[in-house]
PLY file of the C-alpha trace (Angstrom):
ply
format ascii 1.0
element vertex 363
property float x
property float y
property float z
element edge 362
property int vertex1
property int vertex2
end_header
-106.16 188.99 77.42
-102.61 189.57 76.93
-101.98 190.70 73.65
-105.58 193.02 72.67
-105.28 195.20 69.49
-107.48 197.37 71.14
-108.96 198.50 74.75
-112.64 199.14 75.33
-113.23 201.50 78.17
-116.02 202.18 79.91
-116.72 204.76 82.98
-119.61 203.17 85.13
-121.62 205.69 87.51
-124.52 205.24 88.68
-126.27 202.71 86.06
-129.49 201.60 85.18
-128.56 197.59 85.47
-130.57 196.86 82.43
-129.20 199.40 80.14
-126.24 198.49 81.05
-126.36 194.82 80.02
-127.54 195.77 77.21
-124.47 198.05 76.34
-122.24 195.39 78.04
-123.30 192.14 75.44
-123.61 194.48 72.74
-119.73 195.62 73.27
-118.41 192.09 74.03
-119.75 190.65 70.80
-117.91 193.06 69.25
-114.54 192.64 70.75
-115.25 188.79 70.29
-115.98 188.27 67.06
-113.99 191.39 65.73
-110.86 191.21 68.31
-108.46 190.54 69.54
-109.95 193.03 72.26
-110.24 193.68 76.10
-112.87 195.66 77.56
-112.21 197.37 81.09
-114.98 198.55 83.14
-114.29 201.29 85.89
-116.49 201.89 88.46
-116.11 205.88 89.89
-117.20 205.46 93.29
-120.83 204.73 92.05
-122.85 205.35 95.45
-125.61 202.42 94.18
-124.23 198.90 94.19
-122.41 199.16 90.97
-119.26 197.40 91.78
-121.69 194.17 92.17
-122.93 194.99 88.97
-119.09 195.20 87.46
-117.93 191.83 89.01
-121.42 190.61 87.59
-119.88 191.08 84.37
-116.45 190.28 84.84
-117.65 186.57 85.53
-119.57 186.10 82.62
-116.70 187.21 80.40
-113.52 186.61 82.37
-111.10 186.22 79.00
-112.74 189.66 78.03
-113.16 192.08 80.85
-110.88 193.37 83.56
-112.96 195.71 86.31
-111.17 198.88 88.08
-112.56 201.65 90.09
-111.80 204.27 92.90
-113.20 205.27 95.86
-113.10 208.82 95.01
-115.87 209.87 92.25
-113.46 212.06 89.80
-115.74 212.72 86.86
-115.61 210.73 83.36
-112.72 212.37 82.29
-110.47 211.38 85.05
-112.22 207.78 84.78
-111.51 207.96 81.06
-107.58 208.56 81.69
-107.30 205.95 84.21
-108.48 203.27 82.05
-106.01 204.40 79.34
-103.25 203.98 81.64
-104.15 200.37 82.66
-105.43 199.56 78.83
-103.24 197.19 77.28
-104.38 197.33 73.46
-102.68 199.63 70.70
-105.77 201.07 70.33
-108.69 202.75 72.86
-111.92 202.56 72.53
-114.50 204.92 74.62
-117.70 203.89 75.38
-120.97 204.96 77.23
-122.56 202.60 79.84
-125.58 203.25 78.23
-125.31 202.98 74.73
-125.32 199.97 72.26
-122.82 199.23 69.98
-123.01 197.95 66.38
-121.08 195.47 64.59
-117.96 196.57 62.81
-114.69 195.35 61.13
-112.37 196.90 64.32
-109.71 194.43 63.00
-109.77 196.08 59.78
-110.21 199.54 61.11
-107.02 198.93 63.07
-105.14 197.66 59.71
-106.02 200.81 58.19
-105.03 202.88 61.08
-102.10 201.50 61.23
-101.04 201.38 57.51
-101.69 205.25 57.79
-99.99 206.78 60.79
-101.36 210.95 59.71
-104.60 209.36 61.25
-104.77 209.50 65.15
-108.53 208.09 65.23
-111.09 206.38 63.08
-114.68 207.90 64.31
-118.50 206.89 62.66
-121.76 208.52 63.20
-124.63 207.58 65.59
-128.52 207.10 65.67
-130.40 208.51 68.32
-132.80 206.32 69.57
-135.48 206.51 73.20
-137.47 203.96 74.47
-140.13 204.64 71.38
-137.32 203.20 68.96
-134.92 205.75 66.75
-135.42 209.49 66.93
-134.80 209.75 63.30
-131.57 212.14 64.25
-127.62 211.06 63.79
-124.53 212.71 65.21
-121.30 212.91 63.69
-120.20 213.65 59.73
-116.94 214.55 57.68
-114.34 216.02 59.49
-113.68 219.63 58.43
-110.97 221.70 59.64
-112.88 225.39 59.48
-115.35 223.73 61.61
-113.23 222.16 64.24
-112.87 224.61 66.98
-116.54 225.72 67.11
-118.90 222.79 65.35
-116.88 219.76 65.42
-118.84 217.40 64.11
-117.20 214.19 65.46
-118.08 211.64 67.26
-116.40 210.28 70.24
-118.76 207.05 71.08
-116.75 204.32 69.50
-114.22 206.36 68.33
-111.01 204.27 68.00
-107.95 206.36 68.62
-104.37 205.14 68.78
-102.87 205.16 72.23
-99.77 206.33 71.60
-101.52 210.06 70.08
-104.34 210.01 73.04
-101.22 209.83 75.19
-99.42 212.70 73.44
-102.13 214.75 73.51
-102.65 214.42 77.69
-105.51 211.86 77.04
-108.64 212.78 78.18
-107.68 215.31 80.65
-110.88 217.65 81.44
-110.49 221.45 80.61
-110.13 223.09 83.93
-112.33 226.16 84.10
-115.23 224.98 82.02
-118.14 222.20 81.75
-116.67 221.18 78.65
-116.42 217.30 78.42
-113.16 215.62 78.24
-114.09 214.25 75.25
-114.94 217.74 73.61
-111.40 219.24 74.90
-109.38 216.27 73.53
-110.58 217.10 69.74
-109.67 220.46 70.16
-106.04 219.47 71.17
-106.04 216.54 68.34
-107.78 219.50 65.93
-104.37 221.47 66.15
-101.99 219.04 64.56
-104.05 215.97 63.98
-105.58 214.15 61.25
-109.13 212.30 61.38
-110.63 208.92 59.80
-114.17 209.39 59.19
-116.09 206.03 58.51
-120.00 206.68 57.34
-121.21 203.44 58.59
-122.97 203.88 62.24
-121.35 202.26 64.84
-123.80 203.57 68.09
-126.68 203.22 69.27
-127.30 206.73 71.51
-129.28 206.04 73.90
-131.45 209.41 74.94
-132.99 209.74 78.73
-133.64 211.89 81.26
-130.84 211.18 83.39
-128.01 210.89 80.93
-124.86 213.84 81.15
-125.21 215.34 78.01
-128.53 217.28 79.01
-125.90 219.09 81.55
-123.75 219.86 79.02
-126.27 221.03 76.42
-127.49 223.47 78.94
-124.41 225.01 79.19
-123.41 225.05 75.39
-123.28 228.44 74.98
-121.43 229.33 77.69
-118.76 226.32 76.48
-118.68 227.51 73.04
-117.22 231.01 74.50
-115.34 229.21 76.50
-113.26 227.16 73.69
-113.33 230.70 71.19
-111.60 232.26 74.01
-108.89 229.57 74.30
-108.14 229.54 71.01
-107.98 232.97 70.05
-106.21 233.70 73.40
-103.41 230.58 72.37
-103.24 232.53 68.75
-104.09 235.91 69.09
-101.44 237.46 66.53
-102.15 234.72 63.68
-106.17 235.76 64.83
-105.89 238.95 64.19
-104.30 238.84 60.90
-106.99 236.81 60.08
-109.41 239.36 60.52
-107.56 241.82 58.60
-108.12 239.54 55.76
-103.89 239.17 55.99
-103.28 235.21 57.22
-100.03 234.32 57.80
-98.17 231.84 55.13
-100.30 228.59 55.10
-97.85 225.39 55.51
-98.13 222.13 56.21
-97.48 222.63 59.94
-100.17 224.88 60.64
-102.65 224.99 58.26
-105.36 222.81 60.84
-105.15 225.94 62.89
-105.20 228.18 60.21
-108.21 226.97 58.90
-110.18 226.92 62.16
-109.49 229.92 63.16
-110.69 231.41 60.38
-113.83 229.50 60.65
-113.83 230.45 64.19
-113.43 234.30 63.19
-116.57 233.73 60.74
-118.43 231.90 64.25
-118.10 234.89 66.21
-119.13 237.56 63.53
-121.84 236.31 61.91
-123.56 240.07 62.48
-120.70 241.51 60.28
-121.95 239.70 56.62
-118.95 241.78 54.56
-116.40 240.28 57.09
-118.16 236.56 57.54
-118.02 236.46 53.94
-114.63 237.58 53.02
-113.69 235.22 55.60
-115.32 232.35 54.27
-114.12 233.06 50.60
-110.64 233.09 52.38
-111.30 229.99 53.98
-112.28 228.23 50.43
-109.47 229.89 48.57
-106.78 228.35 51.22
-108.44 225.00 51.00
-111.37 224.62 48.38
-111.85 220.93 49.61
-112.74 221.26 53.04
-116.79 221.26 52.70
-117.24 223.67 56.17
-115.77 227.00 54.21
-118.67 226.13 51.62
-120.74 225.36 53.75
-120.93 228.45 56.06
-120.42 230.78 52.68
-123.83 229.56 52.27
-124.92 230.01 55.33
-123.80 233.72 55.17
-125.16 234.54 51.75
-128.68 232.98 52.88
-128.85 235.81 55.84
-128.14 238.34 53.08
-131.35 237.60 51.29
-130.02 237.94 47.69
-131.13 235.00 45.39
-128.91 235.32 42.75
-125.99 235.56 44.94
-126.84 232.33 46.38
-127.64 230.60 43.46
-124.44 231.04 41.58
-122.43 229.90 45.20
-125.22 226.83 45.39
-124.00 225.95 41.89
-120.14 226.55 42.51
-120.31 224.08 46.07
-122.21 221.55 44.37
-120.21 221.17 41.16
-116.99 221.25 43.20
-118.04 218.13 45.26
-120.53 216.34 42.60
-117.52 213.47 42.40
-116.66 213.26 46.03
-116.47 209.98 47.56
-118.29 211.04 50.87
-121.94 212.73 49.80
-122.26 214.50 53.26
-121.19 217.76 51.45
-124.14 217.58 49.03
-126.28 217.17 52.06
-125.40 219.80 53.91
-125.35 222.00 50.94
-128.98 220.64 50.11
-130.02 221.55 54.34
-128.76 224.65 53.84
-130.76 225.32 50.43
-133.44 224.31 52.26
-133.55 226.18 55.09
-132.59 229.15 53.02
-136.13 228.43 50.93
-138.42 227.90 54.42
-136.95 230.51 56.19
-136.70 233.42 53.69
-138.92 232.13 50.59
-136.35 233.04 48.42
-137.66 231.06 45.36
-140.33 228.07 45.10
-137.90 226.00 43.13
-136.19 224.64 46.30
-139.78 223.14 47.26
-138.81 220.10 45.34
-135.45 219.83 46.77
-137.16 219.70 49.78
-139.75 216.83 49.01
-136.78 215.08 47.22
-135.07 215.26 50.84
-137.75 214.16 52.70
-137.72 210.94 50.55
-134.40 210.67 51.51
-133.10 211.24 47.76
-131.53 214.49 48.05
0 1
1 2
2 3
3 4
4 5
5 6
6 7
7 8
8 9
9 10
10 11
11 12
12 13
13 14
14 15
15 16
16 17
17 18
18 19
19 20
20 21
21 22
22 23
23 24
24 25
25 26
26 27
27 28
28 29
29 30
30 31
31 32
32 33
33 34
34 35
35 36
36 37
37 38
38 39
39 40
40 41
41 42
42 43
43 44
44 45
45 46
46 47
47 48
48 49
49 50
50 51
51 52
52 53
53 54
54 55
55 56
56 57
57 58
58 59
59 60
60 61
61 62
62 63
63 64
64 65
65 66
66 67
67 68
68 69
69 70
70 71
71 72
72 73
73 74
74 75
75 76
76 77
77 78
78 79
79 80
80 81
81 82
82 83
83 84
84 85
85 86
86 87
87 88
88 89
89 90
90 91
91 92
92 93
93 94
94 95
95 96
96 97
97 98
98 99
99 100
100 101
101 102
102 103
103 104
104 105
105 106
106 107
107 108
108 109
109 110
110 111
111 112
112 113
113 114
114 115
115 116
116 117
117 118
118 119
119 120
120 121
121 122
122 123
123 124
124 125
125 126
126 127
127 128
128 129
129 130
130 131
131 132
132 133
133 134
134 135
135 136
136 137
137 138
138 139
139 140
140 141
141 142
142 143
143 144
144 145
145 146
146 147
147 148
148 149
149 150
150 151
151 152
152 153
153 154
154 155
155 156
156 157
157 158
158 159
159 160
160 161
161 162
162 163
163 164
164 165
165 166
166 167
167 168
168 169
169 170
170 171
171 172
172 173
173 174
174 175
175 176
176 177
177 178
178 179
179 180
180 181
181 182
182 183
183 184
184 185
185 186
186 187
187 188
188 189
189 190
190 191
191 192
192 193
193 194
194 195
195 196
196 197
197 198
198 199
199 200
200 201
201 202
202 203
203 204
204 205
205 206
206 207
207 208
208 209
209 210
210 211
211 212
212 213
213 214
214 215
215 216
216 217
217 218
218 219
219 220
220 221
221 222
222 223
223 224
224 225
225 226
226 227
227 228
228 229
229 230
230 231
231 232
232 233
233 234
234 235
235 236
236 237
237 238
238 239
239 240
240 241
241 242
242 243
243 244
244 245
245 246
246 247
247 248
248 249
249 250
250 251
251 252
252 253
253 254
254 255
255 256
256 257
257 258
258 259
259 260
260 261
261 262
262 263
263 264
264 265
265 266
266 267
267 268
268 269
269 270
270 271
271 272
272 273
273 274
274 275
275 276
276 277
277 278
278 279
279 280
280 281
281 282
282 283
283 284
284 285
285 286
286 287
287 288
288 289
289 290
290 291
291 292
292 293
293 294
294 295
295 296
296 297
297 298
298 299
299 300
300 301
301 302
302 303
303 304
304 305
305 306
306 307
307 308
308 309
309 310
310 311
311 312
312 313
313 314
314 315
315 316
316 317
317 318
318 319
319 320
320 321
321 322
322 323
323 324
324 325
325 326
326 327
327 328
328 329
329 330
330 331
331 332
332 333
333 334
334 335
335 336
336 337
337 338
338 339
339 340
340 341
341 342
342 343
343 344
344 345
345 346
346 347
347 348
348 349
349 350
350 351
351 352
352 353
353 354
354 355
355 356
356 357
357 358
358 359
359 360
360 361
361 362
C-alpha cells in the first residue's frame, strides 16, 4: 500500500500461532474497513518457526501486510523503532501479537488528530480478558498531568501517535539502565512537552497468560517506579526542590506538564509526610484545578489522615468541580476513593450505598 494514513506495527517473538491469528484478522479488518492502512509484521529472531508463520500472513493479505525481521533478537523496543522507520503511514499504530483489536473510526481519529496538531497521540482503554472470557478489569483513563511521571494511566495498545512526534521524541528507544518498557519511557518523554487524546471507547482486547512480558515487568515495578522518580528529579532537581519548599517556579505555558508532575511526583514519594503530601496536592489543584489527579490524590491523602469531616468537605469540593465534565472518569475515581476510604477505615456507614450503587455499575 502506497499511500497508508497509518502503520500498524507489530513485534512477533515467539508466538502462540493461534493467538496470533486471532490478533492478526482482528487488526486487518480494522485497517480494511477503517483505512487506508498497512500493517508490518517484524519477526525478532523468533527461535520457533515464526518467520513461516509471518509469510503465512503476508499471503493471505498481500495489499495489507509487509513482513521484516532480524537475525539478531533486540527486544520490543528496538523491534518497535525499526518498524517506525520502514512504516510508511502518517500515523503508527503499536500492537501486541497477542491481543485483539476492536473496531474503530481510525479514519476519523486521524481527521481529528490532524485538525489538532497540540495532540501527539489518540489512546483508549482496554478489557482484560483470559481464556475464561473478560476479567472484569480495564486499563487506561483520562490523561492527567500530576499523574504522569509516576501513575500514567495511558494506554499504549492501539495507541495512534503521529510519526512525525514519535520521531521527535527518539521513538521507542528503551531506557538504558532499567526494565522499563519502551513503551513506558516514551510517555515520559511525550509527558514533558506533549499533549494527549483520550478516547473512552475500548479499542483492545488484553489478552492475560502466563507467558506474556508484562508479568516481567510487573515484578519489577517497584524497582522501575524508583527508577523513573530518579530521572526526573535528577533532570529537574532545582525546579524539584522548590517544589518541596512549597515555592514553584512561575507556571507558563512551556513548562507547566513538568511542573505539574513533579509536584505529583513530590506527593508519590512522601506519602509518610501527610502536612507536606497535602500542601502539595492543594498546590497542585490551585496551579491547575482541572486536572482530576491533584483531586484525586488530595483524597487519597486526607483518607490516611482519618478525619471525616475533612474528607467530606474535599469529597464535596472534587465532585461539584467536575459534576459537568464531559469525561465521568473523575467522578469514578473520586467515588473508588470514597470507597476505599469507607472499607478500609469505616469512617461513616453512609458510603455503604455508594458502594452498592458502584457495584451496580451506577456510581
Amino acid at each position: 500500500m502506497r499511500n497508508p494514513i497509518a502503520s500498524f506495527i507489530i513485534p512477533v517473538y515467539k508466538p502462540n500461532p493461534e493467538h496470533f491469528r486471532t490478533m492478526l484478522a482482528s487488526v486487518v479488518r480494522v485497517a480494511r474497513y477503517y483505512g487506508p492502512a498497512e500493517i508490518l509484521l517484524y519477526d525478532d529472531a523468533s527461535p520457533d518457526g515464526a518467520a513461516a508463520l509471518l509469510e503465512e500472513a503476508r499471503r493471505e493479505a498481500p495489499d495489507l501486510i509487509r513482513t521484516l525481521g532480524t537475525k539478531t533478537n533486540g527486544g520490543i523496543g528496538r523491534a518497535r523503532c525499526a518498524m517506525t522507520e520502514e512504516s510508511r503511514g502518517r500515523y503508527v499504530i503499536s500492537f501486541d501479537q497477542d491481543d485483539v483489536m476492536l473496531p474503530f473510526d481510525l479514519r476519523g481519529l486521524v481527521e481529528l488528530l490532524d485538525a489538532n496538531p497540540r495532540y501527539c497521540a489518540s489512546y483508549a482503554r482496554k478489557f482484560l480478558f483470559n481464556e475464561r472470557g473478560l476479567t472484569g478489569e480495564a486499563h487506561g483513563a483520562d490523561f492527567s498531568f500530576f499523574s504522569a511521571f509516576f501513575t500514567p494511566k495511558i494506554n499504549i495498545n492501539a495507541m495512534l501517535i503521529r510519526k512525525s512526534d514519535l520521531l521527535q521524541h527518539e521513538s521507542f528507544r528503551p531506557l538504558e539502565g532499567s526494565s522499563i518498557n519502551d513503551d513506558v519511557f516514551l510517555m515520559l518523554r511525550f509527558a514533558e512537552d506533549s499533549d494527549f487524546h483520550y478516547d473512552p471507547r475500548p479499542r483492545t482486547l488484553y489478552r492475560v497468560h502466563a507467558r506474556q512480558n508484562s508479568h516481567i515487568y510487573d515484578r519489577n515495578n517497584e524497582r522501575d517506579f524508583a527508577f523513573m522518580a530518579r530521572l526526573m528529579t535528577e533532570k529537574y532537581r532545582d525546579w524539584y526542590e522548590r517544589i518541596l519548599r512549597l515555592d514553584p517556579p512561575e507556571v507558563t505555558p512551556e513548562n507547566h506538564r513538568v511542573i505539574k508532575g513533579l509536584i505529583g511526583l513530590g506527593v508519590f514519594l512522601n506519602q509518610a509526610n501527610y502536612e507536606l503530601a497535602s500542601a502539595l496536592c492543594r498546590l497542585g489543584i490551585r496551579i491547575d484545578p482541572g486536572d482530576y489527579g491533584a483531586w484525586e490524590h488530595a483524597l487519597l491523602i486526607e483518607a490516611r489522615l482519618r478525619d471525616p469531616k475533612r474528607f467530606d468537605a474535599l469529597y464535596a469540593e472534587a465532585t461539584e468541580r467536575f459534576r459537568n465534565s464531559e469525561s465521568r472518569y473523575p467522578l469514578f475515581a473520586f467515588a473508588a476513593v470514597a470507597v476505599r476510604n469507607a472499607r478500609q477505615y469505616l469512617m461513616t456507614e453512609k458510603y455503604r450505598d455508594w458502594y452498592e450503587r458502584i457495584l451496580r455499575l451506577d456510581p
